[in-house]
C-alpha atoms as an extended CHARMM CRD file, in Angstrom:
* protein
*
       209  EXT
         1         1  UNK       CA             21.9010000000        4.9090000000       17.1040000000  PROA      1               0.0000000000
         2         2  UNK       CA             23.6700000000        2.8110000000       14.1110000000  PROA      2               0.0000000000
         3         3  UNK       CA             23.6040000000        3.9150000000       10.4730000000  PROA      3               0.0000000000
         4         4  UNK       CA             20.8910000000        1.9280000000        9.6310000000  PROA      4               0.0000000000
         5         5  UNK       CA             18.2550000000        3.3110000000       11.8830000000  PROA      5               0.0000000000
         6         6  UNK       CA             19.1030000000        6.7500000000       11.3450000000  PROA      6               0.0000000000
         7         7  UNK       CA             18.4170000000        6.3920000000        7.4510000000  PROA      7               0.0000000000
         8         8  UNK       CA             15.0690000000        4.7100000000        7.9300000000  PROA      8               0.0000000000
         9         9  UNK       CA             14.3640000000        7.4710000000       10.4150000000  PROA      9               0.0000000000
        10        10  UNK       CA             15.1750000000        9.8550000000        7.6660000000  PROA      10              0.0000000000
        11        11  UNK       CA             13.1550000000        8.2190000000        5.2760000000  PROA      11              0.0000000000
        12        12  UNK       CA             10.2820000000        7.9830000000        7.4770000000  PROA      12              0.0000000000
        13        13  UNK       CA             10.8320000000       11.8780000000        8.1810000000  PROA      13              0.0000000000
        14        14  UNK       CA             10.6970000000       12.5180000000        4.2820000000  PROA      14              0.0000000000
        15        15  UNK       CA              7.6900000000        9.9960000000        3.4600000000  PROA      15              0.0000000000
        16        16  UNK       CA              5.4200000000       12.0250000000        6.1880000000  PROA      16              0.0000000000
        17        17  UNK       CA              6.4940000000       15.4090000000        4.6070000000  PROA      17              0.0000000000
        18        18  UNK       CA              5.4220000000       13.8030000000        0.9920000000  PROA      18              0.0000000000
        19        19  UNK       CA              1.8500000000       12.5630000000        2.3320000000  PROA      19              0.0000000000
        20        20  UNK       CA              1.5200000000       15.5130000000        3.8120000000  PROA      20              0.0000000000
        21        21  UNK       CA              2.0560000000       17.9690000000        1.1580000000  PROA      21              0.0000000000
        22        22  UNK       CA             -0.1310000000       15.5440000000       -1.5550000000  PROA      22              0.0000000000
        23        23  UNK       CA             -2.7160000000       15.8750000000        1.3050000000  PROA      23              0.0000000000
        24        24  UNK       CA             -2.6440000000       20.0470000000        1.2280000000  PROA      24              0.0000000000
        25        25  UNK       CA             -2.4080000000       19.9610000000       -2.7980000000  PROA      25              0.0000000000
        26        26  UNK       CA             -5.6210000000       17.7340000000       -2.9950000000  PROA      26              0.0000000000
        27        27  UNK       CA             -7.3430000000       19.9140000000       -0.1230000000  PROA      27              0.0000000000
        28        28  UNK       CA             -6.3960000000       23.2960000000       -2.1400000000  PROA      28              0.0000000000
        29        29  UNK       CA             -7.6960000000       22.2200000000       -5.3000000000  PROA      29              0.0000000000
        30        30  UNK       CA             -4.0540000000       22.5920000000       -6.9210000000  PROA      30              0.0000000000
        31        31  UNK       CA             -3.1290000000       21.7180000000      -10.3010000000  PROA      31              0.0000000000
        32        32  UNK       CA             -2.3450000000       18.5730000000       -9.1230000000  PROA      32              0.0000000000
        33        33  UNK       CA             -6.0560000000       17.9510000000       -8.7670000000  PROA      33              0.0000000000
        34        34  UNK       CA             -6.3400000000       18.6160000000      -13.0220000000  PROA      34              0.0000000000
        35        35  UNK       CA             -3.9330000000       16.3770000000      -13.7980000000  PROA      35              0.0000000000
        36        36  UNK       CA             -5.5030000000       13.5570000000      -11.9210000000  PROA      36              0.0000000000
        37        37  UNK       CA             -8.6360000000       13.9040000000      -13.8120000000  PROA      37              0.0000000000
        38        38  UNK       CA             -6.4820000000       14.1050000000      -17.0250000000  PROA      38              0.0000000000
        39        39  UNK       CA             -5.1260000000       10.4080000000      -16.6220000000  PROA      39              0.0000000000
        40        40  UNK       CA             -7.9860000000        9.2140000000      -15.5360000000  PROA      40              0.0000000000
        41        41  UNK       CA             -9.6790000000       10.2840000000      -18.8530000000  PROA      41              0.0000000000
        42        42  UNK       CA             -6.9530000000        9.0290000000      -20.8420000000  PROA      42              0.0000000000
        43        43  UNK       CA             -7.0920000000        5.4050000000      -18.7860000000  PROA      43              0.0000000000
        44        44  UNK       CA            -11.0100000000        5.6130000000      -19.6160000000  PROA      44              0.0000000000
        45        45  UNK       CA            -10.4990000000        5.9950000000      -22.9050000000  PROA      45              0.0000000000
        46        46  UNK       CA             -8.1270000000        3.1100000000      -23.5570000000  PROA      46              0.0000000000
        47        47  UNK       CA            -10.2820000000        0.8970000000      -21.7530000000  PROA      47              0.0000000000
        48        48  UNK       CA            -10.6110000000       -2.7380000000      -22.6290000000  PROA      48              0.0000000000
        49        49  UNK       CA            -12.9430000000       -5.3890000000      -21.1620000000  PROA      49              0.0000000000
        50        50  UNK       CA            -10.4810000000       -8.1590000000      -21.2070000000  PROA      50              0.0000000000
        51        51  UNK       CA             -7.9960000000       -6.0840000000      -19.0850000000  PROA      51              0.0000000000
        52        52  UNK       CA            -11.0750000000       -4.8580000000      -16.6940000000  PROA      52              0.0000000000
        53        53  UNK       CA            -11.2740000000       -8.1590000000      -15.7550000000  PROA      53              0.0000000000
        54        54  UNK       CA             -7.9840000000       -9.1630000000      -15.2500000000  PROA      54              0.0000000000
        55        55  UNK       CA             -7.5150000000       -5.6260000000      -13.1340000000  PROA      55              0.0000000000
        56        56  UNK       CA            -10.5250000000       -6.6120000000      -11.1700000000  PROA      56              0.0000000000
        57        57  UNK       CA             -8.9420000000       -9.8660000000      -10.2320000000  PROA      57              0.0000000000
        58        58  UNK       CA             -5.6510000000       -8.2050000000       -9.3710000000  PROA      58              0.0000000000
        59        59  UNK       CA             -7.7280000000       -6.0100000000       -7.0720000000  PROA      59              0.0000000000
        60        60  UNK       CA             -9.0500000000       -8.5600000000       -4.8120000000  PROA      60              0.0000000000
        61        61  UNK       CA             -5.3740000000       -9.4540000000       -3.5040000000  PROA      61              0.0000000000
        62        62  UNK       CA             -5.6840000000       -5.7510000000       -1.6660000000  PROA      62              0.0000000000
        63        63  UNK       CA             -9.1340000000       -5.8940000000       -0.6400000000  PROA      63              0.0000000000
        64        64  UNK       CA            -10.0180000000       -5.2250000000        2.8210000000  PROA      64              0.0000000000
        65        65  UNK       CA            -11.2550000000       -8.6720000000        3.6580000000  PROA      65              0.0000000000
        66        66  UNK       CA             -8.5320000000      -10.1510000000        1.5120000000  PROA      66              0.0000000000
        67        67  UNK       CA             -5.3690000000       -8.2920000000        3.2240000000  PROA      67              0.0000000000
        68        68  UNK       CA             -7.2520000000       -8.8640000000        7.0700000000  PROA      68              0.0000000000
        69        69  UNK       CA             -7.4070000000      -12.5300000000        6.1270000000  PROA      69              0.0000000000
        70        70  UNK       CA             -3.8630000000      -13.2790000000        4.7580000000  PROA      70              0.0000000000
        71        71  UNK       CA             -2.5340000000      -11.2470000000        7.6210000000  PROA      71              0.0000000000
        72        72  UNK       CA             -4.1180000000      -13.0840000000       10.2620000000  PROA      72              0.0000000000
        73        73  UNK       CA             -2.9130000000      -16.1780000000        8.6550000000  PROA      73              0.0000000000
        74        74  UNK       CA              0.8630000000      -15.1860000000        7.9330000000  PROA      74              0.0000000000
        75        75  UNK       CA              0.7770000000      -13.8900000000       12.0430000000  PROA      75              0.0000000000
        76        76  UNK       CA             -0.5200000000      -17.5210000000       13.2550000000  PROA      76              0.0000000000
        77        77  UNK       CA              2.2660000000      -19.5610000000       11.3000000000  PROA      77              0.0000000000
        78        78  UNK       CA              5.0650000000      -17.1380000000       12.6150000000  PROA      78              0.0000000000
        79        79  UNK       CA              3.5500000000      -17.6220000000       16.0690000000  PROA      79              0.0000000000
        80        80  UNK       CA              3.6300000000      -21.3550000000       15.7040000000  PROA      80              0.0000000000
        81        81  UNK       CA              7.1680000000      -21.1220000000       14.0970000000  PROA      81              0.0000000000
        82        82  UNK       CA              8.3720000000      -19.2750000000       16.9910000000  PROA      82              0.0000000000
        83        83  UNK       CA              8.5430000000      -15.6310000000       14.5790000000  PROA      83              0.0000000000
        84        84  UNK       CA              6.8590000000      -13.5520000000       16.8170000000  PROA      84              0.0000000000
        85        85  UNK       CA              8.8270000000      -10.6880000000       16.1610000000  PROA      85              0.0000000000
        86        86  UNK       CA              8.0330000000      -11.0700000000       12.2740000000  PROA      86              0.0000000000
        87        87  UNK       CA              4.4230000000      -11.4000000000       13.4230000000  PROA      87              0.0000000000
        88        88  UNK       CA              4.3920000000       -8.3400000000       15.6430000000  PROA      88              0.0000000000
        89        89  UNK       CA              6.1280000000       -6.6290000000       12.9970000000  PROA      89              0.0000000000
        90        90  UNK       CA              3.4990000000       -7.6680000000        9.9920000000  PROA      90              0.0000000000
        91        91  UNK       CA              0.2230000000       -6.7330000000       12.3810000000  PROA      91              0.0000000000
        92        92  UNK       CA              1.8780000000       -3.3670000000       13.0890000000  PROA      92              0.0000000000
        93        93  UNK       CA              2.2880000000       -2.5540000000        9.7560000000  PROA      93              0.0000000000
        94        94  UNK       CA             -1.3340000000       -3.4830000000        8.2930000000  PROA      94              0.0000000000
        95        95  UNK       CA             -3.4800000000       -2.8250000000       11.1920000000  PROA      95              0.0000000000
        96        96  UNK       CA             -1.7430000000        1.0530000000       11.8070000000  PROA      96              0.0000000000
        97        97  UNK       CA             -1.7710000000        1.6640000000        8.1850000000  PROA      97              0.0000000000
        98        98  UNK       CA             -5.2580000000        0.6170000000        7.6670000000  PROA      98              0.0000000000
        99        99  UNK       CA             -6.0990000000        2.8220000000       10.9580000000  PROA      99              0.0000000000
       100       100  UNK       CA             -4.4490000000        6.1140000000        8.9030000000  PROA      100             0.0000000000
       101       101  UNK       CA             -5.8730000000        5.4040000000        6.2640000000  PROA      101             0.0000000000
       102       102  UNK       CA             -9.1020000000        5.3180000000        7.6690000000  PROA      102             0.0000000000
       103       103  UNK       CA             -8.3700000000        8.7970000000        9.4890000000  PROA      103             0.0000000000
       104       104  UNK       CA             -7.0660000000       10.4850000000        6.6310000000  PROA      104             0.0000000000
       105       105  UNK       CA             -9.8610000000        9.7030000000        4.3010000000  PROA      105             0.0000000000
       106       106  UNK       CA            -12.4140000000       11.3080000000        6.9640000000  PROA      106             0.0000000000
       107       107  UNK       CA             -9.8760000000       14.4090000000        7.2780000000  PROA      107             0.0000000000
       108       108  UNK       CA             -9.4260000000       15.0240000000        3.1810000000  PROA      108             0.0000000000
       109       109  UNK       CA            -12.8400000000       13.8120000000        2.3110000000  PROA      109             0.0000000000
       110       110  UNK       CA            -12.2660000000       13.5240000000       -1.4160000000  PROA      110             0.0000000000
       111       111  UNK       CA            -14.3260000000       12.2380000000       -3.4030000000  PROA      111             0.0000000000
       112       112  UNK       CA            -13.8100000000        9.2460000000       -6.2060000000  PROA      112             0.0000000000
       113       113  UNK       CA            -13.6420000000        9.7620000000       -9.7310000000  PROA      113             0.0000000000
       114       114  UNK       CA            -17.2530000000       10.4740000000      -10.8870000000  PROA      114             0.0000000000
       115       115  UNK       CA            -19.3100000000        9.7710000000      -14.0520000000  PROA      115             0.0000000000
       116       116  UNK       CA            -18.9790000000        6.9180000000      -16.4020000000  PROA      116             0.0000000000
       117       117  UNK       CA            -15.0380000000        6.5320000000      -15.2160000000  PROA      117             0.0000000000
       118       118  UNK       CA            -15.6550000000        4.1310000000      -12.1740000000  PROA      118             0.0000000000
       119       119  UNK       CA            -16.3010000000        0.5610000000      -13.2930000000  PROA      119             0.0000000000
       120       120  UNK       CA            -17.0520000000       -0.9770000000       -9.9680000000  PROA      120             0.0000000000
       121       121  UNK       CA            -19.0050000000        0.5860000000       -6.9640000000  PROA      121             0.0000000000
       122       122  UNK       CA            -16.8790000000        2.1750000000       -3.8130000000  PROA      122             0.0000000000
       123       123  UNK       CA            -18.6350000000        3.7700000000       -1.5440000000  PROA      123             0.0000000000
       124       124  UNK       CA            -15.5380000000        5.0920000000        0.9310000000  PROA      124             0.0000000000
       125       125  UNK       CA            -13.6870000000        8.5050000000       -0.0990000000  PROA      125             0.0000000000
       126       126  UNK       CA            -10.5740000000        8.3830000000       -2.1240000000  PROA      126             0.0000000000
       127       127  UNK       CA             -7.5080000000        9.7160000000       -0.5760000000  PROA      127             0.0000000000
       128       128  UNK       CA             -5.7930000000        8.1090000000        0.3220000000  PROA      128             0.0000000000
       129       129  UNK       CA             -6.3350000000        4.7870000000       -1.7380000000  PROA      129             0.0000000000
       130       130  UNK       CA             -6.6590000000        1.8340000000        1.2430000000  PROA      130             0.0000000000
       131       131  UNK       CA             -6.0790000000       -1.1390000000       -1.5740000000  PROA      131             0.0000000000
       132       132  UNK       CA             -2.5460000000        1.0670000000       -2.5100000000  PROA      132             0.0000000000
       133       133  UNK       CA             -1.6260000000        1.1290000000        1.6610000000  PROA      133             0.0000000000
       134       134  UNK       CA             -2.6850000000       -2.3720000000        2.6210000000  PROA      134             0.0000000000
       135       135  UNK       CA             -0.4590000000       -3.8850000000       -0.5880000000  PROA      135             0.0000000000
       136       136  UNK       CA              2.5570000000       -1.9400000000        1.1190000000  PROA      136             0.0000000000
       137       137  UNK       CA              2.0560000000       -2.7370000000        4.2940000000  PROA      137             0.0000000000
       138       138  UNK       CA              1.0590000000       -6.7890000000        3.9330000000  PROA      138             0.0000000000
       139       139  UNK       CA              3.4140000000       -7.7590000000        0.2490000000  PROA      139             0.0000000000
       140       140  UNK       CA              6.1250000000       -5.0440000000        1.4820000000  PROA      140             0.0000000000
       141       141  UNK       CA              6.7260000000       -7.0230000000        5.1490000000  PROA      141             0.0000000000
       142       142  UNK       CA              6.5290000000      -10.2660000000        3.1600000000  PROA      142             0.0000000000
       143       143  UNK       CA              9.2260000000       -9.1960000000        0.6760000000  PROA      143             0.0000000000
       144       144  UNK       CA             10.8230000000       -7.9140000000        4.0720000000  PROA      144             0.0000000000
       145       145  UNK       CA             10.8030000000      -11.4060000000        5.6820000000  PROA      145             0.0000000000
       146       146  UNK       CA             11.8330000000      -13.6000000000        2.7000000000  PROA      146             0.0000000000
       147       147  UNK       CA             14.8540000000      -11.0120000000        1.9950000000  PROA      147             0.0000000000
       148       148  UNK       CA             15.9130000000      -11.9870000000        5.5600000000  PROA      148             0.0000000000
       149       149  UNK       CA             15.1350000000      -15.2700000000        5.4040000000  PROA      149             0.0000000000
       150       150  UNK       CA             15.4040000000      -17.3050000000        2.5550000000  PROA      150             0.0000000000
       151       151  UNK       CA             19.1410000000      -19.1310000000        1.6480000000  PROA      151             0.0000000000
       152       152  UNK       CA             20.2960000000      -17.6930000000       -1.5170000000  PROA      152             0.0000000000
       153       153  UNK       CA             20.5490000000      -14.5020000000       -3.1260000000  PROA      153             0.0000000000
       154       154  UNK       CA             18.4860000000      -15.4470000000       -6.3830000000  PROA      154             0.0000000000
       155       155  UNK       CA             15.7630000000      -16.5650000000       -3.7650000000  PROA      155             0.0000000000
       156       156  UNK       CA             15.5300000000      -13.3720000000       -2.0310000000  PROA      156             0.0000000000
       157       157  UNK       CA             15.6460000000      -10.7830000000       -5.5290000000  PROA      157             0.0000000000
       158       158  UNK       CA             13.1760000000      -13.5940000000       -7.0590000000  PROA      158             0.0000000000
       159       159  UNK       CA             10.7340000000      -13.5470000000       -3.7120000000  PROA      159             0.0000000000
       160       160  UNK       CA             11.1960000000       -9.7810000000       -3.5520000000  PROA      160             0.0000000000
       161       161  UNK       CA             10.5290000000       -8.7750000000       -6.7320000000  PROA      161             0.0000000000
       162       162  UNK       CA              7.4470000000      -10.6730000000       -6.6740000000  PROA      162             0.0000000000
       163       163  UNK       CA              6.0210000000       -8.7980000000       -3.8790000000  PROA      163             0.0000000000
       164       164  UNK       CA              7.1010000000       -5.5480000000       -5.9230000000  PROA      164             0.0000000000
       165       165  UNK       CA              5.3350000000       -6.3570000000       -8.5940000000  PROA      165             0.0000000000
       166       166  UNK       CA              1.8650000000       -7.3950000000       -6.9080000000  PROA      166             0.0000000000
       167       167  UNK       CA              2.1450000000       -4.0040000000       -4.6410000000  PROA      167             0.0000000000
       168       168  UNK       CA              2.9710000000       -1.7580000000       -8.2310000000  PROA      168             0.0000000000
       169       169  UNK       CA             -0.2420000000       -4.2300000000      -10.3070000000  PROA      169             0.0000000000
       170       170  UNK       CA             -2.5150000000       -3.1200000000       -7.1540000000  PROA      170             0.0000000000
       171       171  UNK       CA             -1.8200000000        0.3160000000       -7.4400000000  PROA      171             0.0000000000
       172       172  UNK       CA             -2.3550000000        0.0990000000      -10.8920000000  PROA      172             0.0000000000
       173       173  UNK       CA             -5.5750000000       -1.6970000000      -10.9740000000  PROA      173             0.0000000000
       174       174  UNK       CA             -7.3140000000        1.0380000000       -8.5520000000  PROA      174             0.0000000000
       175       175  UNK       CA             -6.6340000000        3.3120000000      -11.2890000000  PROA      175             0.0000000000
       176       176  UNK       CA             -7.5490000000        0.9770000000      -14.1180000000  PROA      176             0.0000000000
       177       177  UNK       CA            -10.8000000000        0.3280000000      -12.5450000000  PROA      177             0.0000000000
       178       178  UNK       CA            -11.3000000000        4.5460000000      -12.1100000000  PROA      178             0.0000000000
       179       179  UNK       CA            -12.4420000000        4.2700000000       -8.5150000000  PROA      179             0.0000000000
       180       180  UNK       CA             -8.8730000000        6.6330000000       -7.5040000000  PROA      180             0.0000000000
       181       181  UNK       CA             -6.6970000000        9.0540000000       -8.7130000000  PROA      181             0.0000000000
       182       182  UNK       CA             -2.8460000000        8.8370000000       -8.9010000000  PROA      182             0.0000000000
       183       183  UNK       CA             -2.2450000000       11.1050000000       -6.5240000000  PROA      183             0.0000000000
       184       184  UNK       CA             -4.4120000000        8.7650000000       -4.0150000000  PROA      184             0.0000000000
       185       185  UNK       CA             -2.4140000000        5.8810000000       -4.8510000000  PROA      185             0.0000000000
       186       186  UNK       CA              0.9650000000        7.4670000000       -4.3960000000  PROA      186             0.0000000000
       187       187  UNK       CA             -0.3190000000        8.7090000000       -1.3650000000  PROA      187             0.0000000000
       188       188  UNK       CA             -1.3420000000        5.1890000000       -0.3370000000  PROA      188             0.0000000000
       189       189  UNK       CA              2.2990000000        3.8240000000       -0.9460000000  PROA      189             0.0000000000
       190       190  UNK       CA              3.6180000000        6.2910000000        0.7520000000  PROA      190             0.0000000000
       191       191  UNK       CA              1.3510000000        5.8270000000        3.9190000000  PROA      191             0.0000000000
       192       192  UNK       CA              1.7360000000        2.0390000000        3.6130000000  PROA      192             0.0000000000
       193       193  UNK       CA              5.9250000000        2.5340000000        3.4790000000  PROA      193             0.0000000000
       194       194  UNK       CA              5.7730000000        4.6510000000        6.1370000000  PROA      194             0.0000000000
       195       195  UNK       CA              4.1190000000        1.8060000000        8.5500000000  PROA      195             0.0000000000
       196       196  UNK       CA              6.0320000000       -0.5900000000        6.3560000000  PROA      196             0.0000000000
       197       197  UNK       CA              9.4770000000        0.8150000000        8.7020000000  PROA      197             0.0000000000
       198       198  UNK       CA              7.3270000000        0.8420000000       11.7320000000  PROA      198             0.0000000000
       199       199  UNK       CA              6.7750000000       -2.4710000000       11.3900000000  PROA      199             0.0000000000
       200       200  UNK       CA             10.2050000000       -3.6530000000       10.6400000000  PROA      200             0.0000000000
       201       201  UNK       CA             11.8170000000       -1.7200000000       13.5910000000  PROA      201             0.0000000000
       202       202  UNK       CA              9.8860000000       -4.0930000000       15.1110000000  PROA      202             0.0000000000
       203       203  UNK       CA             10.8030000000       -6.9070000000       13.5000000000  PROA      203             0.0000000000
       204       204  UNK       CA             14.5570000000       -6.3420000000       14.2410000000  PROA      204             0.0000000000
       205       205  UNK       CA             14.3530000000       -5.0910000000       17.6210000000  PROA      205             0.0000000000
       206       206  UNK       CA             14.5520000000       -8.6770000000       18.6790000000  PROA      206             0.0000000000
       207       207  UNK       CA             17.0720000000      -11.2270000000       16.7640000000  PROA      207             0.0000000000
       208       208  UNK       CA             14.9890000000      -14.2050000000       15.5290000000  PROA      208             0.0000000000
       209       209  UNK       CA             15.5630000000      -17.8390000000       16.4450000000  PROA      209             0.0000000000
C-alpha cells in the first residue's frame, strides 16, 4: 500500500470516529445539544428576509431532487466521454452517502429545531443534515475531477474553490433557514467526506483515458 492510500485510510478511520462520537453526544443529551439550540437562537434573532431568500435559493443546489438530478447527468457525460471510472466514482459517493444518511437519521431520531426557528417545512429528522452530505459527496467529487483534470494550476484552485464554497454556503443555509443544528451539519460533512474517499478510491483504481 503507497503513502497515499494509507493517509486517506487514516482519515477515513478518524472521520468515522468523529460521526460517531457527535452521534453518542446528540443521543446523550450532552452539552453539545445546549449549544446547538444557543446558535440557533442567535441565527433567529439576526434574521433578515432578504438573506432568507437568498439562503433558500442556495438550498435548492443540495436538495434531494436537485443532487439525484445533477448526478445522473454528470454520470451520463463521463460515460459518453469514456470516464467511467469518474462516473463510478461520483454514483458511489452520492448514492452511499445518501443511503447513511438515511440510516442514521432513523437510528438518532432527532428531531429539527422547533418553534418559530424553522422558516421552511421538513418533515425528515435532523441528524444528520442530508443537504450538508449530498453537497460533499456531489460538489466534493466535482472539485475532485476538475483538480485532476483541468490544464493549469489557476484552473484547478479557481474550479476547486468554487465547489468549496457552494458545499460551506449549503451547510450554512440549513442553519440559516433553522431546519438543523450545527452539530447535524458537521455531522453531514463528515458523512459526505467519508463517502467522498470511497468514491475516489474508485476513481483512481483505474487510470483514465
Amino acid at each position: 500500500m503507497t503513502k497515499k492510500p494509507q493517509c486517506l485510510t487514516t482519515l477515513f478511520g478518524v472521520l468515522g470516529v468523529a460521526l460517531g462520537v457527535l452521534a453518542i453526544a446528540v443521543v446523550s443529551n450532552s452539552p453539545l445539544v445546549v449549544l446547538d439550540q444557543q446558535f440557533e437562537q442567535y441565527l433567529f434573532s439576526i434574521r433578515e428576509p432578504w438573506l432568507l431568500s437568498l439562503f433558500s435559493a442556495i438550498t435548492f443546489f443540495g436538495d434531494t431532487l436537485t443532487v439525484g438530478v445533477l448526478t445522473l447527468f454528470i454520470a451520463g457525460v463521463w460515460f459518453v466521454r469514456n470516464h467511467k471510472q469518474y462516473a463510478n466514482g461520483l454514483l458511489v459517493a452520492v448514492l452511499g452517502s445518501a443511503t447513511c444518511d438515511f440510516i442514521m437519521k432513523a437510528i438518532v431520531e432527532r428531531a429539527r429545531p422547533s418553534g418559530g426557528i424553522p422558516s421552511i417545512t421538513e418533515t425528515s429528522f435532523s441528524f444528520p443534515s442530508g443537504h450538508a452530505t449530498a453537497a460533499v459527496a456531489l460538489y466534493g467529487f466535482l472539485a475532485y475531477y476538475l483538480w485532476k483534470t483541468l490544464p493549469t494550476r489557476i484552473e484547478k484552485y479557481l474550479g476547486v474553490g468554487t465547489m468549496l464554497c457552494i458545499i460551506v454556503a449549503i451547510g450554512f443555509s440549513r442553519l440559516y433557514l433553522g431546519v438543523h443544528y450545527p452539530s447535524d451539519v458537521a455531522a453531514g460533512f463528515l458523512l459526505g467526506t467519508c463517502w467522498l474517499i470511497i468514491g475516489r478510491r474508485i476513481a483512481s483504481s483505474k487510470k483514465q483515458p
